[in-house]
Backbone bond lengths (Angstrom), bond angles and torsions (degrees), N, CA, C in turn:
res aa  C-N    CA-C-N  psi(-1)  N-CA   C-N-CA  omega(-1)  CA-C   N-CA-C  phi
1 X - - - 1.439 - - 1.524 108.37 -
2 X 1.344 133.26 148.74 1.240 140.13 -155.35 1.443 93.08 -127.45
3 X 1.850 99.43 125.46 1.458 97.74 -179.17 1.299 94.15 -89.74
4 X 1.944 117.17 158.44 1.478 103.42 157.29 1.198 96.11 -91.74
5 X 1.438 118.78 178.85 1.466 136.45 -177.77 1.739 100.18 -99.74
6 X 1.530 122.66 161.41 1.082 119.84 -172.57 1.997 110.82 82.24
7 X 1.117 122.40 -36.02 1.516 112.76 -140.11 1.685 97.08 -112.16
8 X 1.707 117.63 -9.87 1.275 111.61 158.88 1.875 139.07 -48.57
9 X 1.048 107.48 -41.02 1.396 102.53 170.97 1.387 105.07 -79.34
10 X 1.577 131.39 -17.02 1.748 115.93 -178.89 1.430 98.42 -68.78
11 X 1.137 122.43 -32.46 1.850 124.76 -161.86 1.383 76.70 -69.14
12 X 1.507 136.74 -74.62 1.533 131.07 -136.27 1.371 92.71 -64.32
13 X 1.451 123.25 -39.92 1.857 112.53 -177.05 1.395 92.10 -58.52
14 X 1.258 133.80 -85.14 1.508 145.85 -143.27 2.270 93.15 -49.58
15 X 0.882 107.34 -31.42 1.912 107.79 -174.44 1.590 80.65 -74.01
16 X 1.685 121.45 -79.54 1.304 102.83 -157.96 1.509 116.16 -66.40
17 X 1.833 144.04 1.68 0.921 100.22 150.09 1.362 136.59 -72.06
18 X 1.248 114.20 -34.55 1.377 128.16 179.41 1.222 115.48 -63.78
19 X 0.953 133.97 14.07 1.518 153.06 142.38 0.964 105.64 -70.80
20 X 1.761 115.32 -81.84 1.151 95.50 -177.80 1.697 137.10 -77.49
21 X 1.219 121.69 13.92 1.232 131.22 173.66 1.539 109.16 -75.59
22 X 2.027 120.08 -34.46 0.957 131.82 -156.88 1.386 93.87 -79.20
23 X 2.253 119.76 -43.63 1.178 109.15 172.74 1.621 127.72 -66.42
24 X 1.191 115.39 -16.84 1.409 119.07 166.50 1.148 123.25 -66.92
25 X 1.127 145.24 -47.72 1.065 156.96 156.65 1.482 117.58 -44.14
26 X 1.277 129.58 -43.43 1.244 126.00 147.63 1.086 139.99 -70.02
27 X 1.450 121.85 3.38 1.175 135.85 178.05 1.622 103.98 -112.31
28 X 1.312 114.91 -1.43 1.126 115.66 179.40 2.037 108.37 -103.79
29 X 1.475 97.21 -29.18 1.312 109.50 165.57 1.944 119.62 -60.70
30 X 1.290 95.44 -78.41 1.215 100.62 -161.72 2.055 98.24 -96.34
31 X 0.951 92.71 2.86 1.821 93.21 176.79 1.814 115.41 -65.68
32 X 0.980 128.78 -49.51 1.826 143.16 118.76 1.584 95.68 48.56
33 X 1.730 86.07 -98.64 1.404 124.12 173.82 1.504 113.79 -45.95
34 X 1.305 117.07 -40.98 1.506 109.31 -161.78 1.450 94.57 -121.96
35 X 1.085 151.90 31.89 1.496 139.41 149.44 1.762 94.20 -173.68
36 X 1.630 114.14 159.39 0.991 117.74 -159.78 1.225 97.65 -125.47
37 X 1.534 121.08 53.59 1.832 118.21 149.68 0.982 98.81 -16.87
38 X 1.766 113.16 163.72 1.003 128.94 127.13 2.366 114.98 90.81
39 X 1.810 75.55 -17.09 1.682 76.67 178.93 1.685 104.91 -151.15
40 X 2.043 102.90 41.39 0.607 119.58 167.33 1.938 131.66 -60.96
41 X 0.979 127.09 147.68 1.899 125.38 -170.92 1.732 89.32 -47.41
42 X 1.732 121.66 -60.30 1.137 103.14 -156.47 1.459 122.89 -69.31
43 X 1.339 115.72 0.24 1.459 129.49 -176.32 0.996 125.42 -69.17
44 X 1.746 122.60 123.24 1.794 105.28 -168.79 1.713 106.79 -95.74
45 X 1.372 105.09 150.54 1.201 145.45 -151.88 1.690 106.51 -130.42
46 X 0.942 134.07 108.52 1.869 146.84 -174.24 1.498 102.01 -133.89
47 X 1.061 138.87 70.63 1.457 109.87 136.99 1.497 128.13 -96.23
48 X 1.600 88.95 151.28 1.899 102.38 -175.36 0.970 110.61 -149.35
49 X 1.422 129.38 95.85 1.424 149.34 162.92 2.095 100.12 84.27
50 X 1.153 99.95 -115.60 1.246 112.24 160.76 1.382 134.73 -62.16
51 X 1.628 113.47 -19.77 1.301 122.77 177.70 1.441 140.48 -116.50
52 X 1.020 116.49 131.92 1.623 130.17 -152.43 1.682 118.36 -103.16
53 X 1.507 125.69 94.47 1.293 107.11 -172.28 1.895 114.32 -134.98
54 X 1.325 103.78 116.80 1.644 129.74 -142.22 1.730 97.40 -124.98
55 X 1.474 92.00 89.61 1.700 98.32 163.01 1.561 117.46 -137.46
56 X 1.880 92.28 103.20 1.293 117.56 -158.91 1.419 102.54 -59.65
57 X 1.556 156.15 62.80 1.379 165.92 -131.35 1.750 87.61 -96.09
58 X 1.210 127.38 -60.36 1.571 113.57 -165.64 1.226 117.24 -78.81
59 X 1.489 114.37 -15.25 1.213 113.33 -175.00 1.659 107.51 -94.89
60 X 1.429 122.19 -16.99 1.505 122.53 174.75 1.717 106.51 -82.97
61 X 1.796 117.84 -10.08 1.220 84.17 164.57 1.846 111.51 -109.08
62 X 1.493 98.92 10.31 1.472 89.22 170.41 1.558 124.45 -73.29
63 X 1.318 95.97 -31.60 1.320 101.59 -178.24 1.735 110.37 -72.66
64 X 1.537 100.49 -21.36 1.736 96.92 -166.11 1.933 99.05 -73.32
65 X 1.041 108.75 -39.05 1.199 116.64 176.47 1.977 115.76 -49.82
66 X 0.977 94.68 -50.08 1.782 113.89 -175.99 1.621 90.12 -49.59
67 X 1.316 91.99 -56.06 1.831 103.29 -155.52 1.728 107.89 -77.86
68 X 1.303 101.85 -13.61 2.024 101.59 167.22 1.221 97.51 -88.68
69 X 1.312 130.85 -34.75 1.430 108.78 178.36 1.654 114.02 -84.40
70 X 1.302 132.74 -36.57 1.524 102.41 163.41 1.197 101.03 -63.22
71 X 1.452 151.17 -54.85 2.073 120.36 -168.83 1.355 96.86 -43.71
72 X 1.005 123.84 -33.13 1.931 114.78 -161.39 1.434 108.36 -62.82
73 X 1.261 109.65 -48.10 1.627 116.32 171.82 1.621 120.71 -84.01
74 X 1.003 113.62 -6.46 1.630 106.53 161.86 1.758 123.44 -98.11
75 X 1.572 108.03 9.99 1.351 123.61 -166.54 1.794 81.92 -94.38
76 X 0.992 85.75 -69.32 1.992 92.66 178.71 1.514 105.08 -4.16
């Protein structure tokens, strides 16, 4: 098989996203069941009559955190 030159680090991006897409996706499956994103204490919660207003605040920076530290280790 003939490597081209240049196109080695696109493969290593394109493997680790799909890694991590594969862990997202499973964490979006069976995560549910085993941790309760999304309806976390710090999360705001509004209902009023007919209207519904849901801005998950602790859980967008838990995840932001998760997700600087895997970029942190794939910068390496």
């Amino acid at each position: 098989m003939s490597k081209v030159p240049g196109l080695d680090p696109f493969g290593k991006i394109l493997m680790g996203l799909g890694g991590l897409l594969f862990i997202l996706g499973a964490l979006l499956t069976f995560g549910g069941r085993l941790f309760r994103f999304g309806r976390l204490p710090g999360d705001i919660l509004v209902q009023r009559g007919n209207f519904t207003f849901y801005f998950p605040i602790l859980t967008c920076l838990i995840l932001s955190i998760i997700l600087s530290l895997i970029m942190r280790v794939f910068r390496r």
